[in-house]
N, C-alpha and C positions, 0 to 999 in steps of 0.2 A: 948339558941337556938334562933336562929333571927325569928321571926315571917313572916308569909305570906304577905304581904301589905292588902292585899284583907279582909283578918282577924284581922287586927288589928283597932284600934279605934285612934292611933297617929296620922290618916289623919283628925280626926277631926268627924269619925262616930261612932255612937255608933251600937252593936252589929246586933240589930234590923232590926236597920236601913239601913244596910249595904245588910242583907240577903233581905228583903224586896226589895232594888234595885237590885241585881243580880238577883233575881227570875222576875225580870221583863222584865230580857236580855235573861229569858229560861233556868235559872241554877236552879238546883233542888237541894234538903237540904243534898242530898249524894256528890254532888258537892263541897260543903265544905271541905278544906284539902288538894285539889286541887291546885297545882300553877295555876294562872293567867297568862296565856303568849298573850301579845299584839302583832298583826303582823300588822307592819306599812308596807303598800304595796303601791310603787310607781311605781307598773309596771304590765301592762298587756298584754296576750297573747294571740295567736289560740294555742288551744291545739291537737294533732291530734282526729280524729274520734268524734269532737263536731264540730257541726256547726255556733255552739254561740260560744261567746267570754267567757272565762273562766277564770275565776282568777286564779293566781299560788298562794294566798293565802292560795285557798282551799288545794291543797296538802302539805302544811305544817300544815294546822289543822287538817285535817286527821293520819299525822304523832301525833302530839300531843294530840289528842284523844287516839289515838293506845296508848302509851306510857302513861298513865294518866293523863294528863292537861286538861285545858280547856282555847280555843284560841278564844280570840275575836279582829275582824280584820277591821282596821279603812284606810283610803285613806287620801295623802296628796297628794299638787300641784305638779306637774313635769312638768317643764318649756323644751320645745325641744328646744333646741340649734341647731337641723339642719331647725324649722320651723325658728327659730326666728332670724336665722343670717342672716346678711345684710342690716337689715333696726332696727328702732328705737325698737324692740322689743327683743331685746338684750339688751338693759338698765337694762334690769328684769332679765336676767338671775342668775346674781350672790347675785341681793337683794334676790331671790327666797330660796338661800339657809340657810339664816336667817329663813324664815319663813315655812321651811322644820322643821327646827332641834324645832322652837317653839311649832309648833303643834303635833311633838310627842312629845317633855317635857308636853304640854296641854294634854292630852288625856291619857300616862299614867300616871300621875302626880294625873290628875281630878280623874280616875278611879282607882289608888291605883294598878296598873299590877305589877305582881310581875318577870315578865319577859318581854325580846323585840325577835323578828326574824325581821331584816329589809329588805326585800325586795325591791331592787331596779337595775340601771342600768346607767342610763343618768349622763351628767357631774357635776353637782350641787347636786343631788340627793345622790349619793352616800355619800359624805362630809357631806350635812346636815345631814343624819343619823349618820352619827360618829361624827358627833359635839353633836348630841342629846344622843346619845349612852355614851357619855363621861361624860357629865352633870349630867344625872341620874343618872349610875353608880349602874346600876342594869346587872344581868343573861343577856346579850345579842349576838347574832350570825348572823352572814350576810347571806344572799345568794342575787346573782345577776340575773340578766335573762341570760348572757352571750353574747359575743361576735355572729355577725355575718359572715358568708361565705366573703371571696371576692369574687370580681367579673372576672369574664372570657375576656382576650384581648378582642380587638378590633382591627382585621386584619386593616392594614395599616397606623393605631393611632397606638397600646400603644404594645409592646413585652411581658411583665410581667401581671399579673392578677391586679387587679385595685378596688378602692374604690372612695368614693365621692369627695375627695380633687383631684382625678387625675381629675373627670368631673371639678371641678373650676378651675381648673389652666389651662383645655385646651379651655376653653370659651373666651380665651383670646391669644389663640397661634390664627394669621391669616390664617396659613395654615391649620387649622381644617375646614371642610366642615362643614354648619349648621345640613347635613342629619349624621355625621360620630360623633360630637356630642351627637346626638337624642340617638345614639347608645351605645354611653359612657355609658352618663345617664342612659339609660335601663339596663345595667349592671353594677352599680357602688354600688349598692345597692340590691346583689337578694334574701336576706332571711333577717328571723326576726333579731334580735338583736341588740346591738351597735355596732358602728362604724368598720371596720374589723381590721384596724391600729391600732397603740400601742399611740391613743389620749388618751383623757381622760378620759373618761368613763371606759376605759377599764385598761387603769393603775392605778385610784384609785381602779376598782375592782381590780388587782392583791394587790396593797397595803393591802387591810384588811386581804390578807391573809397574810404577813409578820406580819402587827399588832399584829396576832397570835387572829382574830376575824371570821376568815371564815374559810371554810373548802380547802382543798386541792382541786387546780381544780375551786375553784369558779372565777379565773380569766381570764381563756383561752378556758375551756370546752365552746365547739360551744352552741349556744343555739339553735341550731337544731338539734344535738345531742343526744341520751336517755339518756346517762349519766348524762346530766345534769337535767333530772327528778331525780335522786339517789341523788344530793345533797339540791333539795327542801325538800323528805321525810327525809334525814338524819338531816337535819337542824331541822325540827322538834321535832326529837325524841331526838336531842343532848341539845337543849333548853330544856326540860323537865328535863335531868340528870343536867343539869349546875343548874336552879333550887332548886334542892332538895339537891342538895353538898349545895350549900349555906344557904338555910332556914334550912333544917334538921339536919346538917354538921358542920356548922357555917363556912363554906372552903369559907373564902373571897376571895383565888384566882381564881376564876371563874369571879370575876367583871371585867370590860372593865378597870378601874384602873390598877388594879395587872396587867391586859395581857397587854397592850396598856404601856408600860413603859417607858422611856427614851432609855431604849436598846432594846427598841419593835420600835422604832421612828427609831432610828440610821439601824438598820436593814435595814428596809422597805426605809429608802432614800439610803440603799447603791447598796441594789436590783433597788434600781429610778434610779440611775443616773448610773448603771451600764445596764439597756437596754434604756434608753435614755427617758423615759416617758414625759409626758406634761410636760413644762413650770406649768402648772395648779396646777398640784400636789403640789409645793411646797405653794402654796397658802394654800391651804387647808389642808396641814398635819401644815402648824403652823397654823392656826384657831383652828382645831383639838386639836392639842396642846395644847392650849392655854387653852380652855374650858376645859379640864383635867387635866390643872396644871400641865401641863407635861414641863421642863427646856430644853424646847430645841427651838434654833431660827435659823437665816439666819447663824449664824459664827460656826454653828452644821453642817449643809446645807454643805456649804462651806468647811470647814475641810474635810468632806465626799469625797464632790468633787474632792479632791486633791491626798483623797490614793485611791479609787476604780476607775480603768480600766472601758471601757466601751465596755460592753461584748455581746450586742445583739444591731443590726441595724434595726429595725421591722419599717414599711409605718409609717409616710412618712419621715422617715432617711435613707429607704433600700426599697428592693422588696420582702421583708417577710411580713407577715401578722400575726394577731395574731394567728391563725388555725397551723401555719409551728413554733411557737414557744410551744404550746400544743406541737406538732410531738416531739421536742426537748427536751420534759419532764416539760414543765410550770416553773411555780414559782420555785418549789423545787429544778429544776433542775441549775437555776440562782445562788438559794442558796447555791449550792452544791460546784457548782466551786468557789464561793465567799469564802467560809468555807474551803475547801482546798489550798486557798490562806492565812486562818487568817485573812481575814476579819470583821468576822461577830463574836457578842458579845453572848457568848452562858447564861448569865445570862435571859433567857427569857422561859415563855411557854407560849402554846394555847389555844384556847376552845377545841383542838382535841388532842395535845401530852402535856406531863409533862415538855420536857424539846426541845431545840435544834437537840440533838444528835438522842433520838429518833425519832423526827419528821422527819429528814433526811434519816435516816435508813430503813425508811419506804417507804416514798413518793419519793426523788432522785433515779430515773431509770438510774443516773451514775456513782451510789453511788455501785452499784455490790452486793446491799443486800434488794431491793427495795421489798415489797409485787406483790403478783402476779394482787391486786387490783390493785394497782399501774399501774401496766406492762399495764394491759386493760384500765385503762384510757387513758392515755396518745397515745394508739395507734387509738383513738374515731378520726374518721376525718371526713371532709364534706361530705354532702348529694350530694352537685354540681346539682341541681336544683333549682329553683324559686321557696320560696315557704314563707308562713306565719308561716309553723303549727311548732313549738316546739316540740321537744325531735322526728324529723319525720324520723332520720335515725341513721341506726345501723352500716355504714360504719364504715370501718377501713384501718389504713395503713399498709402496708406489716413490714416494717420496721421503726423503730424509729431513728431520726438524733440525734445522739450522736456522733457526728464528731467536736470534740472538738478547732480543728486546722480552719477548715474552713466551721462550720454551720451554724447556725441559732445563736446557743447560744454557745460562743467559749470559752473555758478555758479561766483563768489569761496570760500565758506567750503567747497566739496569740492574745490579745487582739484587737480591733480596734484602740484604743488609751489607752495612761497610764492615762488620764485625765478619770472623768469621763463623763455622754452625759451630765448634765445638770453644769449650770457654775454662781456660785454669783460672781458679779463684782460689784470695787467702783468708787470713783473717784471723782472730781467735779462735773458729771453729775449724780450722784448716790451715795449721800452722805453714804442715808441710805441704800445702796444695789441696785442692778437689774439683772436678769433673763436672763440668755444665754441658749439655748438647743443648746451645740456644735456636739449633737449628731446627729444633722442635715446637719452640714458642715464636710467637710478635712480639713485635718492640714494647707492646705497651705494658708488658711482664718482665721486661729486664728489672726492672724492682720488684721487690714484693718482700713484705712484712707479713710473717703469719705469729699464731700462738701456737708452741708445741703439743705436740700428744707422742709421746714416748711412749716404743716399742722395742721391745729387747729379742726379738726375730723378725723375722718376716710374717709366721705364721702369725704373730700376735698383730701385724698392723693388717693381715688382711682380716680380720677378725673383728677389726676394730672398723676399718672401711666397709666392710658390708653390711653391721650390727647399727651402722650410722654412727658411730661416736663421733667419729670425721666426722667436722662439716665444713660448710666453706668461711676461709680465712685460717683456716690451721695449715699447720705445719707437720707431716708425719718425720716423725725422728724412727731410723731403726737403725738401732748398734749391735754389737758383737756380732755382726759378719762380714768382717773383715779378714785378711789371709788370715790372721792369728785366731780370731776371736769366733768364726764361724766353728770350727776351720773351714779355710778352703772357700771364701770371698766367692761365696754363690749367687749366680746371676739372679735376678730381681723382677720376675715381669710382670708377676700376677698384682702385686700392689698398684703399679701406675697404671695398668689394665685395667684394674675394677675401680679407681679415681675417675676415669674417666668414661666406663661405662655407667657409672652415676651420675656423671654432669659435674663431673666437680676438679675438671681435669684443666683446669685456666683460672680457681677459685684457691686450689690449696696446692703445697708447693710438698716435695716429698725431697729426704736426703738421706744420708746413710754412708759407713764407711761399706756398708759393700756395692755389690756394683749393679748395672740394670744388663738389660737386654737392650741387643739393638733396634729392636723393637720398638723402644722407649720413647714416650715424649712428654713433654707439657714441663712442671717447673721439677724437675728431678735431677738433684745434685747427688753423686756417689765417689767413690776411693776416696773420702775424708780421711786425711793424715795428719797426723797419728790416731790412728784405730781407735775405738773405747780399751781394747784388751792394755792395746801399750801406754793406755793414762792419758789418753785425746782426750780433749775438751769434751766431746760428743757424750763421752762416759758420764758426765754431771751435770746434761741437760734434766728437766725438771719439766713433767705437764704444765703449761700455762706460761711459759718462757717464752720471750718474744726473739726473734728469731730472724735478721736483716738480710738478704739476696739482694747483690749489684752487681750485675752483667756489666754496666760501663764502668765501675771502679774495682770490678774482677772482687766483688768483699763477698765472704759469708761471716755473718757475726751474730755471737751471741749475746743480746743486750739485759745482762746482767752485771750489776757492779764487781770488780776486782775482788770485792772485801768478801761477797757471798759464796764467790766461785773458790776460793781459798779454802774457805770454812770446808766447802762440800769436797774440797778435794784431800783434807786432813781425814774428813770426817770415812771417805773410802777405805781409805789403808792402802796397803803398799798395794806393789802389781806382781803378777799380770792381773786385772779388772776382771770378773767373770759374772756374766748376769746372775741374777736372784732370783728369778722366778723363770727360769729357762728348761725343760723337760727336753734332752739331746742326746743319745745314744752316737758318742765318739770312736772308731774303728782305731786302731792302731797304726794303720796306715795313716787317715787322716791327724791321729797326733804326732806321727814323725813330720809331719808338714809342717803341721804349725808350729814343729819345735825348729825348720829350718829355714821358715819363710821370712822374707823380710815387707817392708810396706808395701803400696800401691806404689809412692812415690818413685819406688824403683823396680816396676812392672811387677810385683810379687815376685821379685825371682829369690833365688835360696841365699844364706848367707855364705860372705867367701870363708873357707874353710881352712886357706892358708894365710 
């Protein structure tokens, strides 16, 4: 029988010694026997009817109490990617998720927890707990805060309901009034949660639940919604049985190992790149990967790519939202049509079903055998007010979109495209790989030839796009912000924001070794590998280079002879590559990064050290 961590003496304590510390955390000698379940909480909330600010922690130790455990619950950093964008405090975001996944291996590692619930939501955040959730390789369960409302037009701006990235992209259209603006903004954002589009936050939440790590619903149920109080307490309670299968059981498949598999991987990117999710994602499912010794990379990625359709258009690829993909039956529902295509690898289970077949059976509302739990989720709709407070409405939609041909979420044979949304290309400007989300464009943009204009930041090509140097038919180049070269491979949103609040967001194509926001759309290629720093092609681009994008032969290429790129690449000198005309104030922190980072091609994660 595998012993409790908390009870055992392999961490180095002796029996004493152990009870003598718990009793000091307020555990009593009947508390012994008890699983240890640590709740890493990276997210907080207004709860309705407190006027304090309330952990959602507390409702999962309440579950685990109820159910017999005993939960002790610790905080890590959560870096805001909507505080931190646009200026140099973006360098931090994606070091951040290093030091996400380290301090909970610290804390339950130090403390011997014999279980995890990771609570989280933001785009980094999520990832580092599944990076840390992989590593340990203990009882672990997700739950997210959930997704945010959109927001309501804007008579005379915007037709469609709207989110943050419509406020950036129209900050920059000139026929937007500063007062019609004010107004955006006021509505771009009116209730708690993440982001309301299908970025990142919200598609690595949907991912844990393909991983076969979260519960049904953890990635679309509104976080204004009550239902998604039901999967804080059920997380709880489920943590407690995952648990005692394993310590009492010896059922190793309850570990993030067992569920998190190779064909728990292929799943969840076939579910990615069939609703179009971040560019981001793929970053962080091979980090992910990797940390779990899981055999999957960019040419897994890529294969994917090629046989799954792409089945949902959600902000900013479409005028759906995450809230009208819930309507259309969530995750399960993707899955559904995916599996009656023969897509998806049924060798997998969950923390919630034993296999595929049943999980579908249950959870797919197109499935014609769906639970009546099922039916009442999925029909949880917005509150449609302003507001902070979590789980504050009990709305519902009349009817659920299961309009296969022309919904939210379409069958295989009406697909959007036979490709799917996200695209691995190579080339000479992307030896090792780079990052297409085609889910952003039409077909009639899988090519495109522009002329360079090279920028050696970001702030240099937003500078360059709003002063008009851009115009249509270029190509924006922006290097050394890559893990190495930024440091710290910072998210991208303000350039393809203001591309396209100029009109010029289907005219000129934009690439870059760093990476965008989920946010992102139009022709924007990012994680070009190898870097500018590590002596990537990207580093010897040249204004006025012509510069080839092929969506159906997966090419990015730089159409410059062999003989001039030589020249230019003697004429560099050796490496690391550092821009010339770069103004960047580097932290010390940010240069232990980049002294241990390694490419995109392998999620940024650090190099191995043995």
């Amino acid at each position: 029988m595998a012993q409790l961590r908390s009870r055992t003496s392999t961490h180095g304590r002796n029996m004493a010694g152990a009870r003598a510390l718990w009793r000091a955390t307020g555990m009593k000698s009947g508390d012994f026997g008890k699983p240890i379940i640590a709740i890493a909480n990276s997210y907080t909330q207004f709860v309705p009817g407190h006027v304090h600010l309330k952990n959602m922690g507390d409702l999962v130790a309440s579950a685990i109490a109820e159910s017999g455990g005993i939960s002790k619950e610790f905080n890590t950093i959560a870096v805001d990617d909507g505080i931190a964008m646009g200026h140099g405090g973006m360098l931090y975001s994606l070091p951040s998720r290093d030091i996400i996944a380290d301090s909970i291996e610290y804390m339950v590692n130090a403390h011997t927890a014999d279980a995890l619930v990771c609570i989280s939501n933001c785009d980094k955040i999520t990832p580092g707990h599944l990076m840390a959730a992989m590593r340990l390789n203990i009882p672990v369960i997700f739950v997210s805060g959930g997704p945010s409302e959109s927001g309501k037009p804007v008579e005379g701006v915007t037709d469609g309901r709207i989110d943050l990235v419509d406020a950036m992209s129209l900050s920059a259209d000139e026929t937007v009034t500063d007062a019609q603006l004010a107004e955006v903004e006021e509505n771009a954002c009116p209730t708690c949660g993440s982001c309301s589009g299908m970025f990142t936050a919200n598609s690595m939440n949907c991912l844990t639940e393909v991983l076969g790590l979260s519960l049904p619903g953890n990635g679309t149920t509104l976080a204004t919604h009550a239902f998604r109080k039901e999967l804080f307490l059920e997380a709880g309670r489920k943590i407690v049985d995952l648990a005692r299968r394993y310590y009492e059981d010896d059922d190793e498949s309850v570990l993030p190992r067992s569920i998190a598999t190779k064909a728990a991987f292929s799943n969840a990117m076939a579910m990615d790149v069939a609703m179009g999710g971040s560019t981001n994602t793929i970053l962080h499912i091979l980090a992910v990967a990797i940390e779990g010794g899981v055999d999957f990379g960019l040419d897994d990625i890529d294969r994917i790519s090629r046989l799954v359709p792409t089945l949902s258009k959600v902000a900013p690829n479409g005028t759906a939202h995450v809230e009208d993909v819930h309507r259309a039956g969530g995750i399960p529902a993707i899955l559904g049509e995916l599996d009656r295509a023969g897509l998806l690898d049924h060798t997998i289970h969950t923390v919630h079903s034993p296999d595929l077949t049943s999980w579908l059976d249950e959870w797919d509302v197109r499935g014609g055998k769906a639970s009546k739990k099922a039916e009442a989720l999925f029909h949880a709709a917005p509150g449609g007010v302003r507001t902070t407070q979590a789980f504050s409405t009990t709305n519902t939609w009349d009817d659920l979109d299961l309009d296969g041909e022309n919904g939210v979420v379409r069958a295989v044979p009406h697909a959007h495209t036979k490709d799917g949304g996200l695209a691995v290309l190579k080339g000479n400007l992307a030896r090792d790989g780079a990052v297409f989300k085609t889910a952003g464009i039409t077909e009639d943009l899988f090519h495109f030839e522009g002329t360079a204009v090279v920028c050696d930041s970001q702030e240099e090509a937003v500078q360059k796009i709003l002063d008009k140097t851009v115009k249509a038919g270029d190509v924006v180049v922006i290097r050394y912000e890559g893990p190495q070269g930024g440091p710290g491979m910072q998210e991208m949103l303000y350039p393809t924001s203001f591309l396209k609040g100029r009109g010029l967001g289907k005219t000129c194509a934009l690439i870059t070794d760093g990476r965008f926001s989920g946010g992102t759309s139009g022709v924007s290629i990012g994680h070009i590998s190898p870097e500018a720093a590590e002596g990537g092609l990207i580093g010897l681009i040249e204004d006025g280079d012509r510069i080839i994008i092929d969506v159906d032969k997966r090419l990015l290429e730089l159409d410059v002879p062999e003989e001039e790129i030589e020249r230019r690449r003697t004429a560099k000198g050796p490496l690391p590559w550092r821009p010339e005309n770069r103004e960047r104030q580097v932290s010390q922190a940010l240069k232990v990064y980049a002294h241990l980072v390694r490419s995109a091609t392998y999620g940024a994660t650090r190099r191995p050290l043995d």
